[in-house]
C-alpha positions as CSV (number, residue, x, y, z in Angstrom):
1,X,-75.3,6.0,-166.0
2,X,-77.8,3.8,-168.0
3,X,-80.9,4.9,-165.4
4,X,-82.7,8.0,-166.5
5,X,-85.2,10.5,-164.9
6,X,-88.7,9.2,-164.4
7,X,-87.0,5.6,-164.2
8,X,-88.7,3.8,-161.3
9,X,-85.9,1.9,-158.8
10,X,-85.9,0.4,-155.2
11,X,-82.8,0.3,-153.4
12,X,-80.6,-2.2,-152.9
13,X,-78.3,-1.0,-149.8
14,X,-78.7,1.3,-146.9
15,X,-80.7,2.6,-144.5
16,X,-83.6,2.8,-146.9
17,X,-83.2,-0.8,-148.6
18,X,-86.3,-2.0,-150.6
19,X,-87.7,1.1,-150.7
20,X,-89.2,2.2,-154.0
21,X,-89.6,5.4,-155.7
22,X,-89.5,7.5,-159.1
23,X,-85.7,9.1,-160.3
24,X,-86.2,13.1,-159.8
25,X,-82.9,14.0,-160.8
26,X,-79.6,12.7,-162.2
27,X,-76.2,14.2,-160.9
28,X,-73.6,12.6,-163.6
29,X,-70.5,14.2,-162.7
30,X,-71.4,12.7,-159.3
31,X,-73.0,9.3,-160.3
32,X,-75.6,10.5,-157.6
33,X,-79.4,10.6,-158.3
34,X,-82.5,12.1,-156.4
35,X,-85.0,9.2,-155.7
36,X,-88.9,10.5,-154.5
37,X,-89.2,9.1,-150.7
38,X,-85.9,7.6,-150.6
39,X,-82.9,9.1,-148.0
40,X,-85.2,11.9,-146.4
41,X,-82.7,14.6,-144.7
42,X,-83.7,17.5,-142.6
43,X,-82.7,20.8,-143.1
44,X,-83.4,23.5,-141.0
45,X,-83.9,27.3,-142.5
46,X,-83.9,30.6,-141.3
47,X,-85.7,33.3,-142.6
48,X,-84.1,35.5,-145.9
49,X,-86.9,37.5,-146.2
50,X,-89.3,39.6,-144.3
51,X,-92.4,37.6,-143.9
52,X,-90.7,34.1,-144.5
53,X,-91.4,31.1,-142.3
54,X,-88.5,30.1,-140.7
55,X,-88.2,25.8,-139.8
56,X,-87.5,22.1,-140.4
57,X,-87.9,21.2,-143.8
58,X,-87.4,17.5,-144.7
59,X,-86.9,16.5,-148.5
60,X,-84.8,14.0,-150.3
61,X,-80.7,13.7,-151.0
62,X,-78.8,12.2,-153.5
63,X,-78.1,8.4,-153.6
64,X,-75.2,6.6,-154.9
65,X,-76.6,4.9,-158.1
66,X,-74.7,1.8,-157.8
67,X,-77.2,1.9,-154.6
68,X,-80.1,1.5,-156.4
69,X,-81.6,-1.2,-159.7
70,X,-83.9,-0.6,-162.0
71,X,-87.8,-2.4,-162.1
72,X,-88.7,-3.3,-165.2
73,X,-92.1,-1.9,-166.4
74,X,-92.9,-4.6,-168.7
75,X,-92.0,-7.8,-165.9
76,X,-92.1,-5.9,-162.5
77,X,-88.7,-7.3,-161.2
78,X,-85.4,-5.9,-160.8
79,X,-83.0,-6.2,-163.5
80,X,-79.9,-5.2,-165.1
81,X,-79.8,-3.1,-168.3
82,X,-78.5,-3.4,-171.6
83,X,-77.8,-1.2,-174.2
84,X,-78.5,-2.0,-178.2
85,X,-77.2,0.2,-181.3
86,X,-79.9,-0.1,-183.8
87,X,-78.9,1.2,-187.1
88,X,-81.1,3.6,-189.1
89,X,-78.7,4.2,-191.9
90,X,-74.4,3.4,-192.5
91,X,-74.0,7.2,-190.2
92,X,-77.2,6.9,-187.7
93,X,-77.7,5.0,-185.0
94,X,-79.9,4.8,-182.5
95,X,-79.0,3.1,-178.9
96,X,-82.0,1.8,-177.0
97,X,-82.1,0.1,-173.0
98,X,-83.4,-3.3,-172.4
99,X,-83.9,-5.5,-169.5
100,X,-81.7,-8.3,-169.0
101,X,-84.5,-10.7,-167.6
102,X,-87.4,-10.0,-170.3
103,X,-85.5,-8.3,-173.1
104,X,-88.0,-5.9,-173.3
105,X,-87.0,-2.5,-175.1
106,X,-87.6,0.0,-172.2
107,X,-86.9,3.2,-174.1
């Protein structure tokens, strides 16, 4: 997956299409992530301990990420990413994200 945590996105299909929010967590095995304010689910929870609230509790699920596209923080719009292999030396090399629209380095 070429979006990381802390990536802003909106979503492209769904129930919660052209909503916009911050990447909380990345689930790679799953190609999943956790998007803030995007695909709210409710989970109701009973008490496990003495003196613990028991009730609806509404927080967010994963999301597909072929769902969702990154916004650019230098242009604002949506846009593809690329991936460049700058070389530091003939055995290191460095790969850094860019948008597609602006070709702005976003790493």
């Amino acid at each position: 997956m070429k979006i990381k945590v802390g990536d802003e996105v909106v979503v492209v299909s769904g129930k919660d299409k052209e909503k916009r929010g911050k990447v909380i967590q990345k689930i790679p095995k799953e190609s999943k992530l956790v998007v803030e304010g995007v695909n709210i689910i409710k989970r109701h929870i009973r008490p496990t301990r003495r003196g613990q609230e028991s009730g609806i509790v509404e927080r967010e699920a994963p999301i597909f990420s072929s769902k969702v596209t990154l916004i650019c923080p230098r242009c604002g719009k949506t846009t593809r990413i690329g991936v460049r292999v700058l070389r530091k030396s003939p055995r290191e090399q460095e790969k850094l994200r860019f948008c597609k629209k602006c070709g702005e380095v976003i790493d």
